[in-house]
Each structure stands twice: as C-alpha cells, then as structure tokens.
N, C-alpha and C positions, 0 to 999 in steps of 0.2 A: 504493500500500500504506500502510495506518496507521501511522505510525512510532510505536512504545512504547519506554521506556526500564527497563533491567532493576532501576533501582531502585523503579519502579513495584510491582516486586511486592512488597516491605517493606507495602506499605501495604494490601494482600490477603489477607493472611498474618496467623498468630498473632504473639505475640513468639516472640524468638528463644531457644530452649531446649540446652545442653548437651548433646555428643551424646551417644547411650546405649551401653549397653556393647555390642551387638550391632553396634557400627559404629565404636568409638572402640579397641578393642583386636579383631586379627587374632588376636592368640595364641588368643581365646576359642574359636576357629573350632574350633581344631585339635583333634585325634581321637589318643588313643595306637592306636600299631601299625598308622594307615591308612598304607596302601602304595599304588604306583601310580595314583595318582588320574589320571583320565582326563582325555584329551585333545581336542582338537578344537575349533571354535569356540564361545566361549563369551561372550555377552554379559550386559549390565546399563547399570548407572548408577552413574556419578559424584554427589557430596554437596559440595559446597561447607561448611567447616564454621563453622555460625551463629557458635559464641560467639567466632569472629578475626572473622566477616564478617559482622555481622548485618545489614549495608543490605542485602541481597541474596543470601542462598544459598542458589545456582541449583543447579539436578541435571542432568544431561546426558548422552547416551550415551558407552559405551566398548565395546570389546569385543577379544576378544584368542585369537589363533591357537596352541594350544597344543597341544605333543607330548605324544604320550602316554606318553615314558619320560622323562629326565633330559638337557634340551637347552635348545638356545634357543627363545623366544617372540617374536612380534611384537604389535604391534594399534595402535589410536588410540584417541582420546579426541577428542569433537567440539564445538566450542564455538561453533557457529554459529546464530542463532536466527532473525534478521531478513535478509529479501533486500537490506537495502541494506549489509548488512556483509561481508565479503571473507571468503572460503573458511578457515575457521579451523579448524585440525587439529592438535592434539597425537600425535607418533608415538611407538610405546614399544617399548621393546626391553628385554630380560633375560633368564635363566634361572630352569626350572624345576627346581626338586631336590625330590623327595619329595614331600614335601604344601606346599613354599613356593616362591614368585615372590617374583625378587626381579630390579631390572630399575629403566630410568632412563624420561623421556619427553625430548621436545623440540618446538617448532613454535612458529609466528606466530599472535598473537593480537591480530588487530585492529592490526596493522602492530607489534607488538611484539615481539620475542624471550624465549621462554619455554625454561628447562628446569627438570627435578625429578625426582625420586626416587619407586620405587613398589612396594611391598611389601606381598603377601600369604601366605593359608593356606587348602588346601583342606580343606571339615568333609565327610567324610563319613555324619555324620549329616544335615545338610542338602543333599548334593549341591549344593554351589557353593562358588565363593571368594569371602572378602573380604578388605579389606583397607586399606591409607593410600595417599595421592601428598601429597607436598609440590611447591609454588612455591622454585623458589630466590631469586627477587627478592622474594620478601615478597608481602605485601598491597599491592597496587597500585589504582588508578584512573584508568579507561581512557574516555575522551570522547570520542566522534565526533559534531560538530556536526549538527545534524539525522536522526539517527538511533537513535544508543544511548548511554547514561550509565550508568557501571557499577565495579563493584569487581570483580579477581582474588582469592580468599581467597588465603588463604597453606599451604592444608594442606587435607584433606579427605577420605571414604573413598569406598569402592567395593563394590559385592559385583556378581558373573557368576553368570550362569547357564547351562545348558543351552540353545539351542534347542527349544522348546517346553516348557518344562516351568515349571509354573505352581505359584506363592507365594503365600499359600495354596491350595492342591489344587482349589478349587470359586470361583476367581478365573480367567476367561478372558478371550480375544478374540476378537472374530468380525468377518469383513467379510460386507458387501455393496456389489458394485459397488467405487462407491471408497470408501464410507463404513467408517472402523473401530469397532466398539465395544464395550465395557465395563459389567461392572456395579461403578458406583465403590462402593469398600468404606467401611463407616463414618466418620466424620471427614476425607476427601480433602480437603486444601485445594491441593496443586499434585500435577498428574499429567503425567507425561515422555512423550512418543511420539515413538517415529522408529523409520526405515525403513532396510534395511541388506541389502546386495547379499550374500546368503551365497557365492555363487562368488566374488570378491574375497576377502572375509574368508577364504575357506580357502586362497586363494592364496598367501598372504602377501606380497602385492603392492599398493601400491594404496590408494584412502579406499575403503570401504563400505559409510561413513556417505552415506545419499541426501539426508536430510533429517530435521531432529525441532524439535522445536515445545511447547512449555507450554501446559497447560491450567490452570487455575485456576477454584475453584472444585469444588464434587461432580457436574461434567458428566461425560459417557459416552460421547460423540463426537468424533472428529475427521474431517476432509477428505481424501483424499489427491489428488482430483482435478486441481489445478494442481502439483504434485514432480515431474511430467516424468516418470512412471515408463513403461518401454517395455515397449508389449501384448504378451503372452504371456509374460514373462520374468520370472523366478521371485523373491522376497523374501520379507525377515520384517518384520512390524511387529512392535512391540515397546510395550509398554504398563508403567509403574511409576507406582504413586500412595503419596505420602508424607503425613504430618498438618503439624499447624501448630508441631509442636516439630522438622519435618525429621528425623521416625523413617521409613522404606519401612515401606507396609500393604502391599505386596502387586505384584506386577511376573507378569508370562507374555508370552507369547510364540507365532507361528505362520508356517506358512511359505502364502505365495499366491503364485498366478499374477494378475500384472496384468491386468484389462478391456482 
C-alpha cells in the first residue's frame, strides 16, 4: 500500500481559512419552540478546525445513536485512514435534552490516549445537528515512522444527519457494483467517504465505522472493492465534500446491499 502522510494534504488544499459561522457557533442551529427532535441514527462529519491546525484539517466520520425523547446517546468518531495504522476510534457518550447534546468522547489514537468534550443543537429548519468537540490534550503531533505524520487539532465541529437524506437536495450517491459515486459540487477540494454498519450503529454497541478514506481533488469516485464488506449485508456509504476554506458543500447519504 502507498504510505501518504496527513500533512501531505496542506499542500493540496487552499490556505487555511477561519471557520464560518455555520460550523463555528451550534447556538446558530437552534430553532425557538423546536421540540422533540428526532431520534435515531444519525450520521456526518467531523472538521478538524484550520485556524488551531492549519498543517492538516482533516474531516472524518462520526455518527451517533440517539433517543428520541430526553436520554442518553452513544456513537464514535473515526480517525482511521491508512491500513498501516491501528484501529483508531473515538467513543462518545452524553445526553440529549430538547434540541441539545451534550456529552464527553474518549479512545486511542494512534497508541495515544485521547478525551474531550462534545456539544450540540438540533435546527429544525435544516433537519440535522451541529455542533463543537474539543481535545483535552491540546494540539498534538503524532509520528508513526513509515507510515503517517500528523497533527490532533485541539477543537473542531461537526454536523449529522439523517440517513439518506441529502445536503443540498439535488446532491446524491449512487453505487454500482463496488464503485461509489458522486457529482462533486462546485469548488470540492477534499471529499470524506466511509462506510458504516447501520445495524451496529443502532445497537449501541460496537464500531460501525467499516472504513473511510479522502478524496482530494473534484473526483466522483471511490473503490469499495478491497473494505472486506460481506455479500448480501446491508450498509450506508456516506459521501461529504468541503472547499478549500474547510466550509461542507454538501454531504448525503444511502443504504446498499453489498455485491
């Protein structure tokens, strides 16, 4: 396998831009008088945030099991990219109350001990949440000899979504066989894919995170051929492309049976 280093992508990428308000305040989300915001598995993407971490902010899946009344949540956060790096999973735990999460993580990254903090707000005008996670160690930098070079930001946000349900409206995904694909919207300079065991995820039990991957660049494909997924057994891929100031164009979503 090619070994690339995650500071590599600095150098693919725009500069590194301030995050916008659509990603830097959760309160924005919020709706008066939304009630009961619904439950159920909800994924997205994490944002690494440029202006602590500008050598490298990466995006990566999360996703998180949520009641549909006033209770506790589970989910992870997945920070795994390359095969030669160890199974790397952020676990989170909190409650939801009304239209807010609010809730801690923890897990190994890359042989190191991580936890943080993670707080959101459901809009129902846009049907999803966003929201912050901080690092409690700070900004970090993580070396693995022959394989990955890299920085932890120290903070960064998040928005979920529904299972299927696609940002902007006339933004999809479609397989064929094992191939996923996309029409990249305007501007794409990094776009997130990974695949995610929705029985797991509504278990609350468990990673299922299978596998996700960066694309770079305004491509419209990815592989799913070698992730080991098992024939006849149900998943979602998941699709998010961002510009070069690290704002999300556009994220959806579907559920397939593997070849």
């Amino acid at each position: 396998m090619k070994v690339l280093t995650r500071s590599l992508l600095t150098l693919a990428l725009c500069a590194a831009a301030p995050l916008s308000a659509w990603a830097a305040s959760p309160n924005a989300h919020a709706v008066a008088n939304a009630s009961a915001p619904p439950g159920g598995v909800y994924l997205g993407y994490y944002q690494e945030d440029p202006a602590t971490n500008p050598e490298d902010p990466t995006m990566g899946s999360v996703y998180l099991n949520l009641p549909a009344s006033d209770s506790s949540f589970s989910g992870n956060m997945y920070f795994t990219y390359f095969g030669c790096q160890s199974n790397n999973l952020g676990t989170i735990s909190g409650t939801k109350a009304a239209t807010s999460l609010k809730g801690t993580w923890s897990g190994t990254i890359d042989g190191t001990h991580q936890t943080g903090s993670v707080a959101g707000t459901y809009s129902a005008a846009k049907g999803a949440y966003a929201g912050t996670f901080t690092v409690a160690g700070g900004k970090q930098h993580i070396d693995i000899p022959s394989c990955i070079s890299y920085y932890i930001a120290p903070n960064g946000t998040f928005e979920l979504f529904a299972v299927g349900q696609n940002v902007p409206s006339d933004f999809s995904v479609s397989l064929s066989g094992n191939t996923v694909s996309w029409n990249p919207p305007s501007g794409a300079v990094m776009t997130l894919v990974f695949v995610l065991d929705p029985a797991i995820a509504a278990s609350g039990h468990g990673n299922a995170t299978v596998w996700q991957t960066l694309v770079l660049g305004p491509q419209g494909t990815a592989n799913l051929g070698d992730i080991g997924l098992v024939s006849g057994h149900a998943y979602v891929v998941a699709v998010g492309a961002s510009d070069g100031s690290y704002r999300r164009l556009s994220f959806a979503s579907t559920r397939f049976t593997a070849p």
